[in-house]
N, C-alpha and C positions, 0 to 999 in steps of 0.2 A: 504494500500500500504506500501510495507516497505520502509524502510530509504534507501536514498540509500549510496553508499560507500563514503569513503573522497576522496578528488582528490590526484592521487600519490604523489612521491615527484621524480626529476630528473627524471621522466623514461622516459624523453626526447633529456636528455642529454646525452654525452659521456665523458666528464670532467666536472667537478662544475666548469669552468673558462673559457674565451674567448681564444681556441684553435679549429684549425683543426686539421682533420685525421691528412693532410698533411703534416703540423708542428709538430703534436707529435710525427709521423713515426720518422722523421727526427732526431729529440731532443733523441727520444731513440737509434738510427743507432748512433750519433754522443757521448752519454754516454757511450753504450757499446765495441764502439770502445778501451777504456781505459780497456778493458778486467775486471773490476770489480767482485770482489769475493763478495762483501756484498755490498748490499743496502737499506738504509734506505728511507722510504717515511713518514716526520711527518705531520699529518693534513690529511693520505690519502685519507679519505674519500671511494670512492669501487673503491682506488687505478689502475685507467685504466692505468696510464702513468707508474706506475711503472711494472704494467704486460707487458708491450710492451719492456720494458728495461727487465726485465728480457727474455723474450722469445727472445731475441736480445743477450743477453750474457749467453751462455747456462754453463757457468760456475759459474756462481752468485747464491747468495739464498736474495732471499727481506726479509723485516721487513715492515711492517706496522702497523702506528700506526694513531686512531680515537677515541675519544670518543662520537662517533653514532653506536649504537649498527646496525640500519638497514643498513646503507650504508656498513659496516664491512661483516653485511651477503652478499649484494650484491659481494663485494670484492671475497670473499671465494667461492662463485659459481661461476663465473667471471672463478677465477684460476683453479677451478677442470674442468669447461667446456673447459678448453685451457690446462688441463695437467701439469698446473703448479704447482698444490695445494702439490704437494712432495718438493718444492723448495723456496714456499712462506708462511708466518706465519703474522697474522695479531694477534693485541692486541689493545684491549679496554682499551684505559689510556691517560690522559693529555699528553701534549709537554713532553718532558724530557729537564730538564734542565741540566742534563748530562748523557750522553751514550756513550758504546763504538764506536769509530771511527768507519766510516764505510768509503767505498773506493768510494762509489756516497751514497746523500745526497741526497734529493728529498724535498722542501717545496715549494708547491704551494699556494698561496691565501692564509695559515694560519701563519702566519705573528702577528699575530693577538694572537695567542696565549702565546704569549711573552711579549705583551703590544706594539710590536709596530716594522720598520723594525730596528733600532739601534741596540734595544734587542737580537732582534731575530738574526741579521748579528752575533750581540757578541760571544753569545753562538754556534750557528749554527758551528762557525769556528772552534773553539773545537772539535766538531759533525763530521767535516767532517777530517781525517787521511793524514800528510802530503802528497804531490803529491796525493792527490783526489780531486772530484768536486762536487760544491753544482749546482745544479738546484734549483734558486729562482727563483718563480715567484709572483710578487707584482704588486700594482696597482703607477701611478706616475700622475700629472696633467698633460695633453697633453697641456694646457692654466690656465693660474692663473683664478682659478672660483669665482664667486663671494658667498657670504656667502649661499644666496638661493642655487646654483649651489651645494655646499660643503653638502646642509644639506638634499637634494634628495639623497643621499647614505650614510648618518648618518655621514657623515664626517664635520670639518672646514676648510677653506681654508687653516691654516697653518698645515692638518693631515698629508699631504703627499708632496713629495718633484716634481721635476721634474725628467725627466729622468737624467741628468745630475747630479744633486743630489742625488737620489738612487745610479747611479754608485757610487760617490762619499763615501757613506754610504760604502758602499763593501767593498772599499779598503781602507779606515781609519777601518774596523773591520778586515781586513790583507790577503784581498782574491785578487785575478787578475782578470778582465775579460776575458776570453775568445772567449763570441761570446753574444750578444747583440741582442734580436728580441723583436718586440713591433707586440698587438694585433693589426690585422688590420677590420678595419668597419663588411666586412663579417663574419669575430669569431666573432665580438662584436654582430652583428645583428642574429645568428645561436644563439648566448649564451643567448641571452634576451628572445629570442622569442622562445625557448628550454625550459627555464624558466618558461615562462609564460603560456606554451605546456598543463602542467597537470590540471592550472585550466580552460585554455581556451575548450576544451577536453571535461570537466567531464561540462562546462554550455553546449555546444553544445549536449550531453545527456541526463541533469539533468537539465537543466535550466527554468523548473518551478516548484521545490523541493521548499520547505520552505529555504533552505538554500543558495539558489540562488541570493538573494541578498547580504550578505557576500562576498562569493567568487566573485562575479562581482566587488564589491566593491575594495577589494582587488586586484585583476589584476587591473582594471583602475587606481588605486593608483601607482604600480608600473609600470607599464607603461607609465603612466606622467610624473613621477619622471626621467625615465629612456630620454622618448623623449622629455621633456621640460627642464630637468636640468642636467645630464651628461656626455649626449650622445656627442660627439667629445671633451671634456672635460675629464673624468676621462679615463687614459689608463693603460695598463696592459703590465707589463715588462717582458719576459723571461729572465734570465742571468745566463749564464753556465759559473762559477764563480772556480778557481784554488786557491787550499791552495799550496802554493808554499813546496814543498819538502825539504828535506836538511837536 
């Protein structure tokens, strides 16, 4: 018998982060509004939110940038299947620690690649061209977790701030908030169990494979972690965030 395949990676999801359609529709109607000529998305991963902002402002041209070669391909067929691939250019490469302004900023979840959100606000504001907007999106404590709590998503209780804090963060690195929205239960539970999709998936056709004990292993690991130690506890910040102009 042959072996059989590995289980995907996202082909469950539609964002690598706890959003819907509905919210990212919105997030991109509300960027493009600003008529944006250039947009940067770092950390895109296969870039969904920044193809909805581009198809939204038909005057814009994207940048994206990942250093995952498959999810970039994902990206790149993504935009040719929607017509976009004349107007978008993905690149395989680290954060930049400096690039030219762009007039919207797109970092979701990679926060991370900066060492942390302080860093990443710093730079970021550079990144984004006066009178532009970042789209951060980051994770905050919805409740002070306790150390077990922190260490179900590899973090410690003092990793991450609260929502008030994050804000906080934004505007001491010299940005304004604009418009404020937090993941709600149904993104969070779509995003887990989307997650979880590809190995849960590949045991339901594979699951008396030699390999079968692994991957069980694994999902029930993160699923625990997720229902016994995060879940109403870690949340996740949208923030449509103004470099003030002038």
């Amino acid at each position: 018998m042959s072996e059989p395949p590995a289980p995907g990676r996202y082909a469950f999801l539609d964002f690598n982060a706890p959003l819907s359609d509905t919210r990212a529709d919105a997030i991109a109607r509300s960027l493009a509004e600003a008529a944006p000529r250039t947009v940067l998305d770092i950390g895109c991963g296969w870039a969904e939110l920044m193809l909805r902002v581009i198809a939204a402002a038909p005057t814009a041209t994207g940048l994206g940038i990942d250093t995952d070669a498959e999810t970039l391909a994902r990206a790149r067929a993504n935009a040719a299947d929607r017509g976009l691939d004349d107007r978008v250019t993905f690149v395989e490469a680290p954060a930049p620690v400096r690039h030219e302004p762009a007039d919207i900023v797109i970092c979701v979840g990679a926060d991370h690649a900066y060492g942390g959100q302080e860093e990443a606000l710093r730079v970021l504001h550079e990144t984004v061209r006066p009178g532009g907007q970042l789209l951060f999106g980051s994770g905050f404590w919805e409740q002070p977790p306790s150390a077990e709590q922190a260490r179900a998503v590899g973090l410690e209780p003092d990793s991450l701030p609260d929502l008030a804090g994050l804000v906080d963060l934004a505007i001491a690195a010299g940005f304004r908030p604009l418009y404020l929205q937090t993941a709600n239960r149904d993104e969070w539970e779509r995003f887990e169990s989307g997650y979880l999709a590809d190995l849960e998936h590949w045991l339901h056709r594979y699951g008396r494979s030699p390999e079968s004990a692994r991957i069980r292993e694994t999902a029930d690991n993160h699923r625990s972690g997720w229902l016994r130690g995060y879940r109403n506890v870690l949340g996740f910040a949208y923030l449509t965030l103004s470099r003030p102009g002038g």
